[in-house]
C-alpha positions in Angstrom: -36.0 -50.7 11.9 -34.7 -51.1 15.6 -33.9 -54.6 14.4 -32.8 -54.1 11.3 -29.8 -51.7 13.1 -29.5 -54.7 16.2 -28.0 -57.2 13.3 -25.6 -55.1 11.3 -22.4 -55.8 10.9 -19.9 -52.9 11.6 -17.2 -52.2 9.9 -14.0 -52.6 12.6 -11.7 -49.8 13.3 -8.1 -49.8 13.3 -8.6 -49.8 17.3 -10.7 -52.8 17.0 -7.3 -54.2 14.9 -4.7 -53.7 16.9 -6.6 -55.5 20.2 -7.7 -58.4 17.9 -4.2 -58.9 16.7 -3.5 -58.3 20.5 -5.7 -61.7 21.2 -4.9 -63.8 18.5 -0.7 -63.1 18.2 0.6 -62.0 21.2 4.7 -60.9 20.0 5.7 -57.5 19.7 9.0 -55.4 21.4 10.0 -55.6 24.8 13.5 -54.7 27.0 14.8 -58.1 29.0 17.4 -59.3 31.3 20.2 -61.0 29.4 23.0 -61.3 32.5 25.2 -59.8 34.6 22.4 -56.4 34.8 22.4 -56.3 31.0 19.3 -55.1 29.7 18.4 -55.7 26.1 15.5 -54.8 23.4 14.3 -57.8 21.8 11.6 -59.2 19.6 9.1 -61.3 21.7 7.5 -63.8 18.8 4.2 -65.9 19.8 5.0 -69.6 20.8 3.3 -72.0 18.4 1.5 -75.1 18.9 4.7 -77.4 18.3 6.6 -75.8 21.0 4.9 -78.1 23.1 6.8 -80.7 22.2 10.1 -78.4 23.0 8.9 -77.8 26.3 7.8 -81.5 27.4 11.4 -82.4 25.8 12.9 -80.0 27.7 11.6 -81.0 31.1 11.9 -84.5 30.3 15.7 -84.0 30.1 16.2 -81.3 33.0 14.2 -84.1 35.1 16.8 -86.8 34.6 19.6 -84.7 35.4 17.9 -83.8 38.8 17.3 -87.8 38.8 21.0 -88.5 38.0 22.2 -85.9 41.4 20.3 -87.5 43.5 18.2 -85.0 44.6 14.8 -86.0 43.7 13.2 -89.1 45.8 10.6 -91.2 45.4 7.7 -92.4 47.0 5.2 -95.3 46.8 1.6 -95.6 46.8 -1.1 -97.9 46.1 -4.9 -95.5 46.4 -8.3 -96.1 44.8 -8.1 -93.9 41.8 -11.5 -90.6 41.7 -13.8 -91.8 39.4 -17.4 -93.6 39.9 -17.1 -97.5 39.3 -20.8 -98.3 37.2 -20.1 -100.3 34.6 -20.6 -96.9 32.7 -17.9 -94.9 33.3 -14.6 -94.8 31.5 -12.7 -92.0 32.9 -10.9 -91.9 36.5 -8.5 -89.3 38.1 -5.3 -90.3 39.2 -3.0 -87.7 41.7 0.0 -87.2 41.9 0.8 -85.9 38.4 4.7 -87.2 39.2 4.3 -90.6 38.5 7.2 -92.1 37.6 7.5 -93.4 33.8 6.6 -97.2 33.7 5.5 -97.4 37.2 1.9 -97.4 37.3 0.1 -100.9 37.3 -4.0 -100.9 37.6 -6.0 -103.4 39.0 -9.5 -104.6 38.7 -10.4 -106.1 41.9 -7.0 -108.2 42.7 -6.3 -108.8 39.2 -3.9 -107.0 37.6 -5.0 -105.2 33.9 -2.9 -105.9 31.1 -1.9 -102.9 29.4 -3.9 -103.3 26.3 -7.1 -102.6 29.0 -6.1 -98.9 29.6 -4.5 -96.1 29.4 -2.8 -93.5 31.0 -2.7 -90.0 30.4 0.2 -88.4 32.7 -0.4 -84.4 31.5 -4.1 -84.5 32.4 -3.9 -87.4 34.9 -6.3 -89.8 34.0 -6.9 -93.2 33.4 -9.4 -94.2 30.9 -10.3 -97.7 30.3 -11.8 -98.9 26.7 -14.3 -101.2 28.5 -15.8 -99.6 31.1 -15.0 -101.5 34.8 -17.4 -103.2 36.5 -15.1 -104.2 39.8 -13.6 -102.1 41.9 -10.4 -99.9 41.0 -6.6 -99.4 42.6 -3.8 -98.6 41.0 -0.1 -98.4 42.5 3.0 -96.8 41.4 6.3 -95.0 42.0 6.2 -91.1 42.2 8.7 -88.0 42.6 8.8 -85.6 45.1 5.9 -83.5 44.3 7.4 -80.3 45.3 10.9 -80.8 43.7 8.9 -82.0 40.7 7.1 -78.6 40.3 10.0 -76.7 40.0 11.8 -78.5 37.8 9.0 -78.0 35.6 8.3 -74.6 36.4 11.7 -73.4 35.4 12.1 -75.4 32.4 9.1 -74.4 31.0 10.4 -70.9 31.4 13.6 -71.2 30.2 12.8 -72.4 26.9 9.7 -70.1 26.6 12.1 -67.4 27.1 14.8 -68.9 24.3 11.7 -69.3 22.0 10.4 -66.6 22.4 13.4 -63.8 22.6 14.2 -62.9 19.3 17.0 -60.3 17.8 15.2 -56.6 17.7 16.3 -56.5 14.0 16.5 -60.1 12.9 13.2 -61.5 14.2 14.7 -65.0 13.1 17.6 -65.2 15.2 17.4 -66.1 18.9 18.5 -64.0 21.9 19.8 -67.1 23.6 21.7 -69.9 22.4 20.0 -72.7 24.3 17.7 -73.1 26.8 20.6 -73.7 29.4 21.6 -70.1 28.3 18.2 -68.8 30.0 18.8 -70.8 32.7 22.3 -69.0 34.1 20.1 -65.9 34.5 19.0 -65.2 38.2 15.1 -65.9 39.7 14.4 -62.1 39.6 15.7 -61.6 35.8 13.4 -64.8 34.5 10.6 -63.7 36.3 10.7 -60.0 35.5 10.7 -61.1 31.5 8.0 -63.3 32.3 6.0 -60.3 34.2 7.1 -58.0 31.5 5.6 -60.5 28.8 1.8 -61.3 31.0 1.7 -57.0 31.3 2.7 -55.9 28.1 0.2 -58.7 26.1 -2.3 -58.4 28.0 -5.8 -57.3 27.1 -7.5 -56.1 29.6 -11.2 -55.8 30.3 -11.5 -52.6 28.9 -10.1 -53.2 25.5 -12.3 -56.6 25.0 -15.3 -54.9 25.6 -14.6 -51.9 23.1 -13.7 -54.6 20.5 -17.4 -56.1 21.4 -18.9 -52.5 21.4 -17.1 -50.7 19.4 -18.5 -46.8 18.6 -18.0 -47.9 15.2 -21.3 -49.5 15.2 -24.8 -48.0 14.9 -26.0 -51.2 16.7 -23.7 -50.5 20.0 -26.7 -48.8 21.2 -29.1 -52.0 21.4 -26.1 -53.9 23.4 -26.0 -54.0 27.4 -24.0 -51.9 29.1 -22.8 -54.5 31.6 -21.2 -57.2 29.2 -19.2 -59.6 30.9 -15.6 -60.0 29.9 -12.6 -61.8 31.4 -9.1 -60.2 30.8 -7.2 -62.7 28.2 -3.7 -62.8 28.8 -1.2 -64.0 26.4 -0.3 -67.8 27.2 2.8 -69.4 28.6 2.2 -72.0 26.2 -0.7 -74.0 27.6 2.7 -75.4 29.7 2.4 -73.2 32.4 -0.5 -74.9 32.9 -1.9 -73.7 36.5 1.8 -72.6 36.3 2.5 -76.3 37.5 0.1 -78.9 36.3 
């Protein structure tokens, strides 16, 4: 019997709903800075998968135009790549993440590796080979100041999650801002009190996961532990942020 009432399924309740919904599509209503202390209700809609591209984009071209001022150097460096050389392994680690487009050449042992050998991922930093090395490993290339770098990308990431994501209150279709420059005339404190508005107001807490895992709804909550582990989800900026630099 005690196991019989361990493995049924319970039927959700609309609390158990709303905190899924929570988790899966983070949007709902919000107040934001638009300029000049102008607050405004909007419509905060989830940022899909292909907004990645948008952001990347987005960077890519706030990145030349620091480039193009003059205000972003660069460095050179010529390291032994993290990653065991075995004959086995495939997969080394490659820092910084600001290498310059173009720049990196790889060597095994003084010879340098034609393209077709390799490749290089810039978002995740590594270099994987398709025929695992058996020679030792360098690689050199140009890179951006790292610090300069991680702004650049910081704010453009945020500016065009914010012009994504801000919608008209009544017309969930149109967007608050016109372009992602828009968002960008706002002041530090007004793009990162939307984005503090957004990580508290879709958040779910740990609290709320664990009465969607134990609901009272259940005849079986009795037979779970008391001290299930949760971690608090928070709604994403997009993978983007990613560390809320890398």
């Amino acid at each position: 019997m005690e196991r019989e009432k361990s493995t049924q399924i319970h039927q959700g309740s609309e609390k158990d709903v709303e905190v899924l919904q929570k988790v899966v599509r983070p949007e709902g209503e919000m107040e934001i800075s638009v300029g000049d202390d102008v607050k405004k209700k909007i419509y905060w809609v989830r940022s899909g998968f292909e907004s990645r591209v948008y952001y990347n984009a987005y960077f890519k071209k706030k990145l030349k135009e620091t480039i193009e001022m003059g205000i972003l150097s660069k460095n050179y460096i010529k390291k032994t790549p993290i990653g065991i050389v075995d004959g086995n392994n495939s997969a080394f680690f490659v820092e910084p993440h600001s290498i310059v487009d173009g720049s990196i050449k790889v060597y095994k042992g003084s010879t340098l590796c034609k393209s077709e050998e390799y490749s290089y991922n810039s978002e995740l930093r590594v270099l994987f080979f398709y025929k695992p090395p058996k020679q030792p490993i360098t690689v050199e290339f140009e890179y951006y100041d790292q610090e300069v770098w991680d702004e650049v990308y910081n704010n453009s990431i945020s500016c065009m999650l914010i012009y994504i994501s801000a919608r008209e209150i009544d017309d969930h279709s149109k967007k608050v801002f016109k372009s992602p420059d828009d968002v960008g005339t706002l002041t530090q404190i007004e793009v990162n009190e939307t984005l503090s508005v957004y990580m508290e107001k879709f958040k779910v807490g740990d609290s709320d996961l664990k009465n969607l895992l134990t609901s009272p709804q259940s005849e079986a909550d009795s037979d779970l532990p008391n001290d299930i582990d949760s971690t608090p989800l928070e709604a994403s900026f997009g993978e983007t942020l990613e560390d809320k630099t890398k």
